[in-house]
C-alpha positions as CSV (number, residue, x, y, z in Angstrom):
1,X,-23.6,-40.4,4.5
2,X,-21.2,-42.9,6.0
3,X,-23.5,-45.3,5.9
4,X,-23.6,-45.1,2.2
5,X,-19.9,-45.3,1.8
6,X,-20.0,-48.5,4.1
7,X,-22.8,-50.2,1.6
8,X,-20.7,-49.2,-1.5
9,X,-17.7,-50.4,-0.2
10,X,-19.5,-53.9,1.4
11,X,-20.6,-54.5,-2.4
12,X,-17.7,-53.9,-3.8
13,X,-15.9,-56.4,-1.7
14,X,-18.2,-58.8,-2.0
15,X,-18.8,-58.9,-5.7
16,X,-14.5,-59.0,-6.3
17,X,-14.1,-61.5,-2.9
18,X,-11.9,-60.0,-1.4
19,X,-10.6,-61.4,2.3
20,X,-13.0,-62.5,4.0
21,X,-15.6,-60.3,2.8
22,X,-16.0,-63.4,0.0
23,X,-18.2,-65.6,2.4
24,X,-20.5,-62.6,3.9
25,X,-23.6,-62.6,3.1
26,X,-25.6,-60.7,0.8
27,X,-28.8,-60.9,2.7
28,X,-26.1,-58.6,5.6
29,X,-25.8,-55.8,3.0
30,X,-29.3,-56.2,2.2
31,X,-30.4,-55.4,5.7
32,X,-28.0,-52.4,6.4
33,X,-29.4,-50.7,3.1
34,X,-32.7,-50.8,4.8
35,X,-31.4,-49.6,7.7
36,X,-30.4,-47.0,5.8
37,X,-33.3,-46.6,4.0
38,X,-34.9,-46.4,7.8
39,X,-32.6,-44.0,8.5
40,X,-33.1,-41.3,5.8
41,X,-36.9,-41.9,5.0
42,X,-37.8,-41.6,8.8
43,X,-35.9,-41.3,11.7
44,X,-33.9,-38.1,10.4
45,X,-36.9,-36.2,9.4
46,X,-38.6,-37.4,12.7
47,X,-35.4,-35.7,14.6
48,X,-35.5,-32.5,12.8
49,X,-31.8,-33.3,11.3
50,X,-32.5,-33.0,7.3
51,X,-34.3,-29.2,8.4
52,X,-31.2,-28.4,10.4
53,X,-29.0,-28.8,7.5
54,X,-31.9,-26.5,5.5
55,X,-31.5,-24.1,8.2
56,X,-27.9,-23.8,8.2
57,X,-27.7,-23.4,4.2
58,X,-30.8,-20.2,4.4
59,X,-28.7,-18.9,7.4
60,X,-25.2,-18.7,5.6
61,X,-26.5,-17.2,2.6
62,X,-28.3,-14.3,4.8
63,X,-25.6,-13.6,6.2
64,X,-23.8,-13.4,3.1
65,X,-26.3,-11.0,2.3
66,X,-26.1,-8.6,4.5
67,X,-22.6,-9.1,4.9
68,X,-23.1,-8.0,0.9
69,X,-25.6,-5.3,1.6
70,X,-23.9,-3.3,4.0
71,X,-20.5,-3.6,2.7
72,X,-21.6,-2.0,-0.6
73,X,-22.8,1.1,1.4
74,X,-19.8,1.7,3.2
75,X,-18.5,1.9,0.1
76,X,-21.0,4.8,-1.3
């Protein structure tokens, strides 16, 4: 996700030259959205990172769950 803020905010600076980011390149912001394009299309799904986020979100709502579950019997 950083990488996504960095391209938003390279545009942005660009299109309204500001500083110094006036003379850089487009063809530079070009090539880091494919590297981000890379990034999310391929490499992450090769590492396993975008089904250890999937993980993480099943395993907080089980616990939830039973957290849920067996508080409502105490209860009883």
């Amino acid at each position: 996700m950083p990488i996504i803020i960095i391209i938003v905010a390279l545009c942005l600076l660009r299109y309204f030259e500001v500083w110094k980011f006036a003379d850089l390149s487009w063809w530079w912001i070009v090539g880091l959205m494919g590297v981000a394009f890379l990034w999310f299309e391929f490499i992450e799904p090769m590492l396993g990172l975008d089904k250890r986020k999937a993980h993480d979100v099943d395993a907080q709502r089980r616990k939830e769950r039973v957290k849920q579950s067996f508080g409502d019997k105490k209860k009883k």
